[in-house]
C-alpha positions in Angstrom: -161.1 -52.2 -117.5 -157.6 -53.2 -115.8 -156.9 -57.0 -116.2 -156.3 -58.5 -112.7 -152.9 -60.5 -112.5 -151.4 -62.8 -110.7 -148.5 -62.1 -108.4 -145.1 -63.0 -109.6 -142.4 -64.8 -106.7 -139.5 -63.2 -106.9 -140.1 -59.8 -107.6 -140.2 -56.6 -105.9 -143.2 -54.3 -106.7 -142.3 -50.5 -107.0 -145.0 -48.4 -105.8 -148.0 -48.0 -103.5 -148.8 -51.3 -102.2 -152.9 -50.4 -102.7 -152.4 -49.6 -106.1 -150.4 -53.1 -106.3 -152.4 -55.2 -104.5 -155.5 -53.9 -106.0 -154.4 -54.9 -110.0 -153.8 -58.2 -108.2 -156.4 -61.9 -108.3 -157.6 -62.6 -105.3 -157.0 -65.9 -103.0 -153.0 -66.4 -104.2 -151.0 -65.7 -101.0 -150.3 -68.3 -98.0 -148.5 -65.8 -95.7 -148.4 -62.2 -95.4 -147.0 -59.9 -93.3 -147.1 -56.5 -93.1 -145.0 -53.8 -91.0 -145.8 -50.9 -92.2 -145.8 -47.3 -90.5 -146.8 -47.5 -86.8 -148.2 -43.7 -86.8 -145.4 -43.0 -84.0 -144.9 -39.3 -84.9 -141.6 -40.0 -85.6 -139.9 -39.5 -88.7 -137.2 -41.9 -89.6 -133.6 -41.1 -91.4 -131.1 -43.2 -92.9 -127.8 -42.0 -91.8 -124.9 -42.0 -94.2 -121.3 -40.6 -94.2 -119.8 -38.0 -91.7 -119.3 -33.8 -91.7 -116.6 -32.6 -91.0 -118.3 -31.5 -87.2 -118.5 -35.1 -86.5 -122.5 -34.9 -87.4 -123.5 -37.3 -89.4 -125.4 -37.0 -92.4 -128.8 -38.0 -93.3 -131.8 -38.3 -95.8 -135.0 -38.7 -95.1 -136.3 -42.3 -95.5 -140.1 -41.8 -94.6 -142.9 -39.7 -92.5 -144.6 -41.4 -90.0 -146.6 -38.1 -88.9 -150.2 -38.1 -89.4 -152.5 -35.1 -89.9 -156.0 -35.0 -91.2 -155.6 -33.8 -94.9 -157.6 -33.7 -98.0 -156.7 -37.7 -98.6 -157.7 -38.6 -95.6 -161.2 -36.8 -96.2 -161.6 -38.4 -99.4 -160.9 -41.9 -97.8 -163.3 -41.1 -95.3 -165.9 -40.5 -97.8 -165.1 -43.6 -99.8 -165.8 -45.2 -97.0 -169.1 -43.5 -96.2 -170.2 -44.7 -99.7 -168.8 -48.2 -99.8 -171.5 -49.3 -97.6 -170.6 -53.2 -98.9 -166.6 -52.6 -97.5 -166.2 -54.9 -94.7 -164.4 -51.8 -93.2 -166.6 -49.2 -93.6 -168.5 -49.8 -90.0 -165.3 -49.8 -88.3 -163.7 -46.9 -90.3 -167.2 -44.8 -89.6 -167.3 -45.9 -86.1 -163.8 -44.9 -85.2 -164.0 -41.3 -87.2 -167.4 -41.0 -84.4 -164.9 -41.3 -81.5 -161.8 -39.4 -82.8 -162.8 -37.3 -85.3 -160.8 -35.9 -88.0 -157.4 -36.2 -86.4 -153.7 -37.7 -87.1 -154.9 -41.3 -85.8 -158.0 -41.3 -87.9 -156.1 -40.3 -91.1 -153.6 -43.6 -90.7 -156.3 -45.9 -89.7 -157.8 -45.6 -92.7 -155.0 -45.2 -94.9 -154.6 -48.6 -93.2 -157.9 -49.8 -93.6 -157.7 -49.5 -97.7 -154.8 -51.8 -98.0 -155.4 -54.5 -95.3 -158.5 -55.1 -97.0 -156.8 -56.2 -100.3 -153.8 -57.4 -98.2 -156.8 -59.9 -96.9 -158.3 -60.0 -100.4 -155.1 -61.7 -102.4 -154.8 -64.1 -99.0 -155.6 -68.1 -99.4 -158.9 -69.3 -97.7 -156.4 -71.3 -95.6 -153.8 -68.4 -95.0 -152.6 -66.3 -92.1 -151.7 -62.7 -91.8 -149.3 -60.6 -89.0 -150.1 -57.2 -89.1 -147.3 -55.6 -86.9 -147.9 -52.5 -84.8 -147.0 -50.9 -81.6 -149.2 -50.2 -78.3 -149.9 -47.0 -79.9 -152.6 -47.8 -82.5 -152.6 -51.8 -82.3 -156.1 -51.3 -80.6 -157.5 -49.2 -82.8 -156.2 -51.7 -85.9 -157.8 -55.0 -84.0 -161.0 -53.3 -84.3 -160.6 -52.7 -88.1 -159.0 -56.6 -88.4 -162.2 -57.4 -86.4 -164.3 -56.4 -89.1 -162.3 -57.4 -92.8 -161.0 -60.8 -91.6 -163.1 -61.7 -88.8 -163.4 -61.2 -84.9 -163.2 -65.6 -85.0 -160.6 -65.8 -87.0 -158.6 -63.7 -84.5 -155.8 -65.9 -83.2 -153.1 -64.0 -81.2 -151.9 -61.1 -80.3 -148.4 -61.9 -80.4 -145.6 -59.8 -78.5 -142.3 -59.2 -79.1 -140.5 -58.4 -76.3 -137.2 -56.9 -76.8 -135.8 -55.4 -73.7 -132.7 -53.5 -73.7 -131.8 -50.3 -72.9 -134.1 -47.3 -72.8 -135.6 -47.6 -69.2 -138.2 -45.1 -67.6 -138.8 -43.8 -64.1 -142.2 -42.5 -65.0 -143.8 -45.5 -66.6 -143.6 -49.5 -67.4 -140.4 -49.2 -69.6 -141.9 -49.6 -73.4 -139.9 -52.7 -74.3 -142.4 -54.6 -76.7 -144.2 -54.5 -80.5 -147.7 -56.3 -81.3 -148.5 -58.6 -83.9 -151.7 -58.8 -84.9 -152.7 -62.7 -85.8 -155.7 -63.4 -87.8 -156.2 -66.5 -90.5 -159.1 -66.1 -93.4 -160.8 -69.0 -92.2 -160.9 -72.1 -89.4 -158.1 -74.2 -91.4 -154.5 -72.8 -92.0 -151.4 -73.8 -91.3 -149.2 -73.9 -88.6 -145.9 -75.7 -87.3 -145.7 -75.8 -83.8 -142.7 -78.4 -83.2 -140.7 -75.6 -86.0 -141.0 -73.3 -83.7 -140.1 -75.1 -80.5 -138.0 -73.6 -77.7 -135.7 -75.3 -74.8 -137.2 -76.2 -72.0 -135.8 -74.1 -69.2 -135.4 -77.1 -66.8 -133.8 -79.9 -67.7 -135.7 -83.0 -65.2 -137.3 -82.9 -62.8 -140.3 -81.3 -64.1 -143.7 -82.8 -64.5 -147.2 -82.2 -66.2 -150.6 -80.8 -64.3 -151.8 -84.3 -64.6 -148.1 -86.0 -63.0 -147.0 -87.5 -66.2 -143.3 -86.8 -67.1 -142.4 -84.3 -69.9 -140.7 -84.8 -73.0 -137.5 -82.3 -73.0 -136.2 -83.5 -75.8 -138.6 -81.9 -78.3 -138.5 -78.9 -76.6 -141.5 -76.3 -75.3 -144.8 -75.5 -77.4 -144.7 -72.0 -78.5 -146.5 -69.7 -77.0 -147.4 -66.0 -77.8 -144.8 -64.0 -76.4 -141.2 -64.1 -78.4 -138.5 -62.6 -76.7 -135.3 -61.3 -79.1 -133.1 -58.1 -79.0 -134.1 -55.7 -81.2 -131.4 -55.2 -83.8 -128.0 -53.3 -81.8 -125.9 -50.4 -83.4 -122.8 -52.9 -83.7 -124.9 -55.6 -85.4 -123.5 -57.9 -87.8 -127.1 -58.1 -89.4 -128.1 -54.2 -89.3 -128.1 -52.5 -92.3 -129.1 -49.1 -91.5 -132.3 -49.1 -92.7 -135.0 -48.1 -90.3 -137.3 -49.7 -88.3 -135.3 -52.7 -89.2 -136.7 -56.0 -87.6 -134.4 -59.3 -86.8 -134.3 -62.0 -89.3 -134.8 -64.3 -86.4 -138.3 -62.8 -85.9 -139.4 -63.4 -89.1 -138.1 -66.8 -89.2 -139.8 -67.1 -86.1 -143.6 -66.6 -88.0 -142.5 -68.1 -91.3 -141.7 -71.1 -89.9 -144.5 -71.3 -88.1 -147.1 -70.1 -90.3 -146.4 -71.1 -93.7 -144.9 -74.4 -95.8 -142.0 -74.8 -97.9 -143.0 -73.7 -101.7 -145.9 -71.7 -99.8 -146.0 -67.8 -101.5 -145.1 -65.1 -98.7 -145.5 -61.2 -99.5 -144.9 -58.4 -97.5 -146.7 -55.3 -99.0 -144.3 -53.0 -96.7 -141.0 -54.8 -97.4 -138.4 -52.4 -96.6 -135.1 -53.5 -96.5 -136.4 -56.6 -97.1 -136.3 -58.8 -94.1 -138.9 -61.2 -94.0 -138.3 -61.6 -98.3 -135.2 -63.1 -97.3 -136.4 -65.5 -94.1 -138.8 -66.6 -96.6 -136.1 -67.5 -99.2 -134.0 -69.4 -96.6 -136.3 -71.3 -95.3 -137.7 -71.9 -98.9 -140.3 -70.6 -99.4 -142.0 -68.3 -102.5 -141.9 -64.4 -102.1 -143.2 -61.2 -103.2 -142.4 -57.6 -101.5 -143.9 -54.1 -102.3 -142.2 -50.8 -101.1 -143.0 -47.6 -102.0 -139.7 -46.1 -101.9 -136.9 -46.9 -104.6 -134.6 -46.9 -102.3 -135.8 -49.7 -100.5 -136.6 -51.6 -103.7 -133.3 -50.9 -105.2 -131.3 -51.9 -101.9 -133.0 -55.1 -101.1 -132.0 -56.4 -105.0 -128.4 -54.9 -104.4 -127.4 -55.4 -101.1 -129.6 -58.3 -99.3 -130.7 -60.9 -102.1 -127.7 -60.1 -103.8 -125.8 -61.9 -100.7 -127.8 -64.7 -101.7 -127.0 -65.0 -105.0 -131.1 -64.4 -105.6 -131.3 -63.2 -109.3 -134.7 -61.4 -108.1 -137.3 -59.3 -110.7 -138.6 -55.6 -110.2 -141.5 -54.4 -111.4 -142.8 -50.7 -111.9 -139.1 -49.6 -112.5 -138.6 -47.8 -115.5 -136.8 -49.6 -117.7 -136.7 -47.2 -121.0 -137.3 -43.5 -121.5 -141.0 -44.8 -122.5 -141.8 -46.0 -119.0 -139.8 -42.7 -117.3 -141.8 -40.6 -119.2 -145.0 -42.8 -117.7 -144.1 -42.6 -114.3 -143.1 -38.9 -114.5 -146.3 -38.0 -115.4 -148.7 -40.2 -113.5 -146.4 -39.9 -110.0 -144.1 -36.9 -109.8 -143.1 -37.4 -106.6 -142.1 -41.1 -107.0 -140.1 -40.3 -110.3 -138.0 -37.4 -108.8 -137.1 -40.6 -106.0 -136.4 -43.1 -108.3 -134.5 -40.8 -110.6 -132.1 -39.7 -108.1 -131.5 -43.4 -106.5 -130.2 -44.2 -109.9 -126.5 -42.3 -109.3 -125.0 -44.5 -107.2 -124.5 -42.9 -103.7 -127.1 -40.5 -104.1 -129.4 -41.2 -101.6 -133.3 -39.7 -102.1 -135.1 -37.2 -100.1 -139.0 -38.3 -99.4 -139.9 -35.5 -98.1 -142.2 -34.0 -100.4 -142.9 -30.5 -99.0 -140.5 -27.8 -97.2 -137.8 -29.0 -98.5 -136.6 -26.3 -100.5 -136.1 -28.2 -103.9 -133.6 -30.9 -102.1 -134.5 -33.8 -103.9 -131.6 -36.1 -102.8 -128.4 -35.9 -101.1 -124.8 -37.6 -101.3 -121.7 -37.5 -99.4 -118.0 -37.1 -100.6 -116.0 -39.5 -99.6 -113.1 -36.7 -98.7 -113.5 -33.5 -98.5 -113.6 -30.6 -101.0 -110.6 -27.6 -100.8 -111.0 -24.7 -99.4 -114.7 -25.2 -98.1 -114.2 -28.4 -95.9 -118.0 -29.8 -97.2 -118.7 -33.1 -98.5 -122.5 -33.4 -99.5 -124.0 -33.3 -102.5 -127.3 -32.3 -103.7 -129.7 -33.1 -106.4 -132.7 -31.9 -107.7 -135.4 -33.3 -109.9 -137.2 -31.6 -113.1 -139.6 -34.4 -114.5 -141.2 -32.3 -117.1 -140.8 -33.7 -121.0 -140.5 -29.8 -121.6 -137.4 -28.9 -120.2 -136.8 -26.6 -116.9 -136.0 -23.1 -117.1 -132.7 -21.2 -116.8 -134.2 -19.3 -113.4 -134.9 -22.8 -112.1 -131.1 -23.9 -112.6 -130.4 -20.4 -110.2 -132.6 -21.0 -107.9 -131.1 -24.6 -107.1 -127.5 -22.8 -107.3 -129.0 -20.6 -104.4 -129.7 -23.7 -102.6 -126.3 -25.4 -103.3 -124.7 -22.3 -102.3 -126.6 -21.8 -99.2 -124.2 -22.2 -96.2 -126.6 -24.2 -94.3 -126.6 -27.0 -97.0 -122.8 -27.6 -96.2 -123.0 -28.5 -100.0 -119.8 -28.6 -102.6 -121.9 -29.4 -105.6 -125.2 -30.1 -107.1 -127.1 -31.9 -109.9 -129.6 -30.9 -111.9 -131.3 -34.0 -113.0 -134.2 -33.6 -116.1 -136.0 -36.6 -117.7 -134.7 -35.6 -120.9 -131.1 -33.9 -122.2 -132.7 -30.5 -122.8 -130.3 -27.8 -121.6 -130.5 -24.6 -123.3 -127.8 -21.9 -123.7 -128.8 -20.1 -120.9 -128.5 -22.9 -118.2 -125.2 -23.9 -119.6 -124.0 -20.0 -118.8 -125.5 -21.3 -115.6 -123.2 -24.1 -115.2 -120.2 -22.0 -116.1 -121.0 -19.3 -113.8 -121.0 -21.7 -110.5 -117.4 -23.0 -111.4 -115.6 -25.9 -110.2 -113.9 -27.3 -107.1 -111.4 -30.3 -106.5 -111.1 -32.5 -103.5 -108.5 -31.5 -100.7 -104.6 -32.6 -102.0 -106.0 -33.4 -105.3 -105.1 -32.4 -108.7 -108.5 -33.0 -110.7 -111.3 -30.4 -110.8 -115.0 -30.7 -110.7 -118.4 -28.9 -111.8 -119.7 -27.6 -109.0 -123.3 -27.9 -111.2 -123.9 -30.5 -113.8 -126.8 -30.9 -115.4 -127.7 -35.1 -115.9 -130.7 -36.5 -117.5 -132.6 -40.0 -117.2 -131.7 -40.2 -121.4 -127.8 -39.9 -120.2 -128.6 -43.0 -117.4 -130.6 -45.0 -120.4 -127.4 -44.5 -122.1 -124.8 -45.2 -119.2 -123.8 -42.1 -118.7 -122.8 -41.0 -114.9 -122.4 -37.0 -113.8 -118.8 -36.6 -113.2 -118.4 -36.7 -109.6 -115.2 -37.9 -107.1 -115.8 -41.3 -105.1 -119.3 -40.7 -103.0 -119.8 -43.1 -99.9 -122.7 -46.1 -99.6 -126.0 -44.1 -98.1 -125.8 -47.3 -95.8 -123.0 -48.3 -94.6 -120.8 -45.2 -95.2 -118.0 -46.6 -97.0 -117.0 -46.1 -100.2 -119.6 -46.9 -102.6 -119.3 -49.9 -104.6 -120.0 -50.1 -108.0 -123.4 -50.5 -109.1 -124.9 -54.1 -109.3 -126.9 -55.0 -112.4 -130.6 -55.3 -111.8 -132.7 -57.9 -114.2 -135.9 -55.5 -114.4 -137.9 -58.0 -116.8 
C-alpha cells in the first residue's frame, strides 16, 4: 500500500499530474488552477534557432489531438465500475451523447485528474479550470458533478482581442475559466482586484447616492488583457503561454498570503511565479521535463527562487527506475539533460527522433545546423544495427541534420558500434579549424559523471541565442 504525502511548496513535480496528485493527502491546497490541454486539435511547437532557408526550427512540445484509443476505453470502463466516482454519471452520460470520439477521450482523461485536483483542495478553497469555447461546456457538466452544481461561482472570461478577425463568424477573441469553490466559505479579495472607474464624477448609484472613485470598481467576471505579443518582454516561447497579469489577477483574488497554490499543468510556469510574488506557497506538476527543467532555470531562477524537483532522477538508481516504469518520459528527460537539446514528445511516427538541437553557425560544406538525438533506455545495451539505422536518419536529407547522438542509460558500446562511429566521420563548423563526430555515443552514466558529448556552441531551444551554461538544480 502507497503512503499518501503531503505536498511540498516549492517544488516542481515531474510526471503525470494523476499519478502525482493521487500519492497526495487530501484537503492541503487553498488555490488551484489548472490550464491544461484545451483539446483544440492543434499541436503546439516550441520554435528555436534558424535554417539556413530562413525556416525556423522546431520541436515538438505537446499533442493536443484527441482520438478514441485503447486508454480512453479503459477510462471509460473505470468509470463504468466506479459507480461511487462523483464523475462517473457525467462521464457515462456524455460517452451516451458522443460516443467513442476525440472529445469523449479528453473529457475523461480530464475527468480522472480534476477529481483529485478537487480531492487535495481545502473545504474553504477555489479552483479555475481554464478552457476554451470548444469543450468548456462539456467540462462544466463534469465540474457540475465532482465539485458541485452550488458551488459553481463564475464563468469567468478573458477577453483578449487583437488581431486575428473573421468575416464568417464573431471573431474568437476570448478563453473560459471555470470557477467553482469546495464549499459555501472561501476566500476572496474583491478591493485586490479593483479596477478604475471609467468616469471620473459625475456618476451616481441606482439608488442616487454618490460613488466612491477612489477605491476603484468591484470586479466583475469578464477581464480584459492582451494575450501575450511576439515582441513581448514577458514571452518566453513556450506555448500556450498565459500573461502573468492574469494570474495575478485570480491569485489575488482568490487566495491569501502564505495560502498553498498548485497548478497540476504548470508549464512554463506562470501562475508558480504570480503566486511567489505576491507571496504566496506553491506547488506545479508538468509532465514534460522540459517544462520542469525550464521553469527552475529560466523563470524562478530570475527570482533568485532556490526551488525543489521531484521525480527527476537524481543517480543511475533512479534512471534506471524511470527507464523502466516510463520509457517514453525517460527518453525526454534524458535528452533535456544536454543543454540545447531540446526533446521531441512525439511518441509515434517519428522515425527514432528523440530530440533535436540547433548549431549555433553552420557546419562546412553541408550548410545544416540541427542536431539529433536518439534515446536507447535499455540496461542491456542497443545493438550495432540500431546505431545504423539512426545514421540513416541523421543522414537523411530531409533531417537537414550535421550530427547525431546516440544517448544509452548506461556506457555500453561494443566494438561494433564504435566501427559505427568511425564510419560516419566528422565535420567542422564553416571557417573553423576544429573537427567533430558526426555520431557520438553519450550515456546517462557519462551525465552522472559530468561528462558532455563533444559538440560546438548549440543555441537556447527558447530564445535562440546562444545557450548559456547550465544552471545547477537542487533535486533534494
Amino acid at each position: 500500500m502507497n503512503v499518501m504525502e503531503r505536498i511540498r511548496p516549492g517544488t516542481v513535480y515531474f510526471g503525470d499530474c494523476l499519478e502525482v496528485m493521487t500519492s497526495w493527502i487530501q484537503n492541503q491546497v487553498d488555490l488551484i488552477y489548472l490550464d491544461p490541454p484545451f483539446n483544440s486539435k492543434k499541436n503546439y511547437n516550441i520554435l528555436f534557432g534558424t535554417e539556413t532557408n530562413g525556416k525556423s526550427s522546431q520541436f515538438l512540445a505537446f499533442e493536443d489531438t484527441w482520438q478514441w484509443d485503447r486508454p480512453a476505453q479503459r477510462r471509460l470502463d473505470q468509470f463504468r465500475g466506479a459507480v461511487a466516482h462523483p464523475a462517473s454519471a457525467a462521464v457515462l452520460g456524455l460517452h451516451s451523447v458522443l460516443g467513442d470520439s476525440g472529445m469523449m477521450s479528453y473529457l475523461s482523461y480530464m475527468a480522472e485528474r480534476l477529481y483529485h485536483a478537487h480531492r487535495v483542495l481545502k473545504a474553504t478553497g477555489s479552483i479555475y479550470l481554464h478552457c476554451d469555447p470548444n469543450a468548456s461546456h462539456y467540462l462544466k457538466v463534469i465540474m457540475d458533478q465532482i465539485c458541485g452544481a452550488e458551488n459553481f461561482q463564475n464563468e469567468f472570461i478573458w477577453y483578449y482581442g487583437g488581431g486575428g478577425a473573421s468575416k464568417k463568424r464573431w471573431a474568437r477573441k476570448h478563453d473560459v475559466l471555470l470557477f467553482y469553490t469546495k464549499s459555501s466559505e472561501w476566500t476572496f479579495n474583491a478591493d485586490a482586484v479593483r479596477s478604475k472607474h471609467k468616469w471620473d464624477r459625475g456618476q451616481k448609484r441606482a439608488d442616487g447616492s454618490e460613488r466612491s472613485l477612489d477605491k476603484g470598481k468591484l470586479p466583475d467576471d469578464v477581464f480584459q488583457h492582451h494575450s501575450l505579443m511576439p515582441w513581448s518582454k514577458e514571452r518566453l516561447g513556450y506555448p500556450t503561454q498565459k500573461p502573468l497579469a492574469l494570474l495575478e489577477r485570480i491569485v489575488a483574488a482568490s487566495s491569501k498570503e502564505g495560502d498553498l497554490i498548485l497548478d497540476p499543468f504548470c508549464g512554463c510556469g506562470t501562475a508558480v511565479v504570480a503566486a511567489h510574488q505576491l507571496g504566496r506557497r506553491w506547488a506545479g506538476i508538468d509532465i514534460s521535463p522540459f517544462a520542469v527543467e525550464h521553469v527552475i532555470k529560466v523563470r524562478l531562477n530570475k527570482l533568485r527562487v532556490r526551488a525543489k524537483t521531484d521525480g527527476i532522477p537524481f543517480d543511475m538508481a533512479s534512471a534506471r527506475a524511470l527507464a523502466k516504469a516510463d520509457p517514453f518520459r525517460f527518453e525526454a528527460w534524458a535528452v533535456n539533460q544536454i543543454p540545447g537539446m531540446a526533446p521531441n514528445t512525439k511518441q509515434t511516427g517519428d522515425e527514432g527522433i528523440d530530440g533535436r538541437g540547433t548549431l549555433l553557425s553552420e557546419a562546412d560544406e553541408t550548410d545544416h545546423r540541427i542536431v539529433l538525438a536518439q534515446v536507447k533506455g535499455g540496461s542491456g545495451g542497443p545493438s550495432a544495427d540500431a546505431v545504423r539505422a539512426f545514421c540513416q536518419v541523421v543522414s537523411n536529407p530531409k533531417n537537414a541534420a550535421v550530427a547525431g547522438i546516440f544517448i544509452t542509460l548506461e556506457r555500453r558500446w561494443s566494438s561494433k558500434m564504435l566501427a559505427e562511429f568511425e564510419r560516419f566521420g566528422q565535420f567542422r563548423l564553416k571557417g573553423g579549424a576544429e573537427y567533430f563526430p558526426r555520431l557520438q555515443f553519450w550515456s546517462i552514466e557519462d551525465h552522472f559523471d559530468g561528462k558532455r558529448p563533444v559538440l560546438p556552441s548549440l543555441t537556447d531551444p527558447v530564445t535562440g541565442r546562444e545557450m548559456s551554461h547550465p544552471l545547477w538544480i537542487d533535486r533534494r
